[in-house]
N, C-alpha and C positions, 0 to 999 in steps of 0.2 A: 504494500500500500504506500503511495506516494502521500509527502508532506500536504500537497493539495487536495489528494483526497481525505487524509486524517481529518482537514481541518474542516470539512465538505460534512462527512459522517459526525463530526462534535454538534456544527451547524445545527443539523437533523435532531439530533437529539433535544439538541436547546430548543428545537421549535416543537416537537413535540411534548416537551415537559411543560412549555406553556399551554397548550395548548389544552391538555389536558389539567392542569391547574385549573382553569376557566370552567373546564365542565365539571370538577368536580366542586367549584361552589356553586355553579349552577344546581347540578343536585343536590347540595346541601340546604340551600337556598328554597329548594321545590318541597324537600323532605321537611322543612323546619315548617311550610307556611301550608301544609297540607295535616299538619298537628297526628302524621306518624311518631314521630318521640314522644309527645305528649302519652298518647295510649299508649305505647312500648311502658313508658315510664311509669303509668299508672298501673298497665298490667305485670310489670314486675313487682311494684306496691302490693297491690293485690296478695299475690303468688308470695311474696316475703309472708303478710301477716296471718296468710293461711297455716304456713308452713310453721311461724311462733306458735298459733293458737292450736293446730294441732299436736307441737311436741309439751304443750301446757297440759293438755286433756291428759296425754299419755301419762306424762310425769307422775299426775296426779293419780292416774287410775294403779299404777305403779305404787306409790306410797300408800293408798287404802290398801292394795293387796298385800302389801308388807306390814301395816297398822294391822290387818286382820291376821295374820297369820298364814296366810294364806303362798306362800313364797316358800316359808321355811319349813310346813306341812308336806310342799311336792317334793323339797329338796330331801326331805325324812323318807320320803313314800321312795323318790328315786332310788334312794341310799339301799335300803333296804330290800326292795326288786332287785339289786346289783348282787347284794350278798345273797340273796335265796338263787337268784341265775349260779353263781359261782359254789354254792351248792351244791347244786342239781347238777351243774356239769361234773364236779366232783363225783358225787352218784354214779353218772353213766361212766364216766374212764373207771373209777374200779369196775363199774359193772364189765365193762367190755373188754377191760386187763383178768380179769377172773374168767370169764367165760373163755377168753382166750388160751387163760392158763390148764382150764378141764377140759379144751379140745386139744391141746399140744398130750396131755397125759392120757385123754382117751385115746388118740393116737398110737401112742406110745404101746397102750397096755394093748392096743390092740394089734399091734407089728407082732409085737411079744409074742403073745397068744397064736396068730398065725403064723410066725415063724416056723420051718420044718430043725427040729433038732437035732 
């Protein structure tokens, strides 16, 4: 690229950066007196005091359940389901290590048995 051209292409640029300068306050200009930010703005308002007054209900339905008991009764009831599961699985592994263990010796006794001596 020649010196002349370099300075041909900078030209270009300088005249497209005004040029869109110009339309973009034209649409800012159209956006502003058209009262889109206005409602933007209000319906972010909106959408905020929704989103306060819903995590208020929450909070609060949260503290009655804890005022009542009601939190530290599931976490008890939880607790307890955990220990009767661990239990119960306890229960089955001996059951299925014992049973395991009478078919290895039935096995056994019964090679024995049929074996020719």
């Amino acid at each position: 690229m020649t010196p002349e051209q370099t300075a041909e292409a900078i030209k270009n640029i300088a005249k497209r950066i005004r040029e869109e300068s110009a339309r973009m306050r034209e649409t800012v200009k159209i956006v502003r007196q058209s009262g889109a930010i206005e409602e933007l703005t209000e319906a972010v308002r909106e959408a905020a005091l929704a989103a306060r007054d819903s995590v208020k209900e929450i909070n609060d339905a949260a503290n009655d359940l804890k005022q009542r008991g009601v939190i530290s009764e599931t976490i008890t009831a939880a607790e307890e389901t955990r220990a009767h599961a661990r239990e119960t699985a306890q229960y089955v592994k001996e059951t299925v290590s014992s049973s395991s263990s009478r078919k290895q010796l039935t096995d056994t006794t019964t090679k024995e048995t049929t074996s020719p001596a």
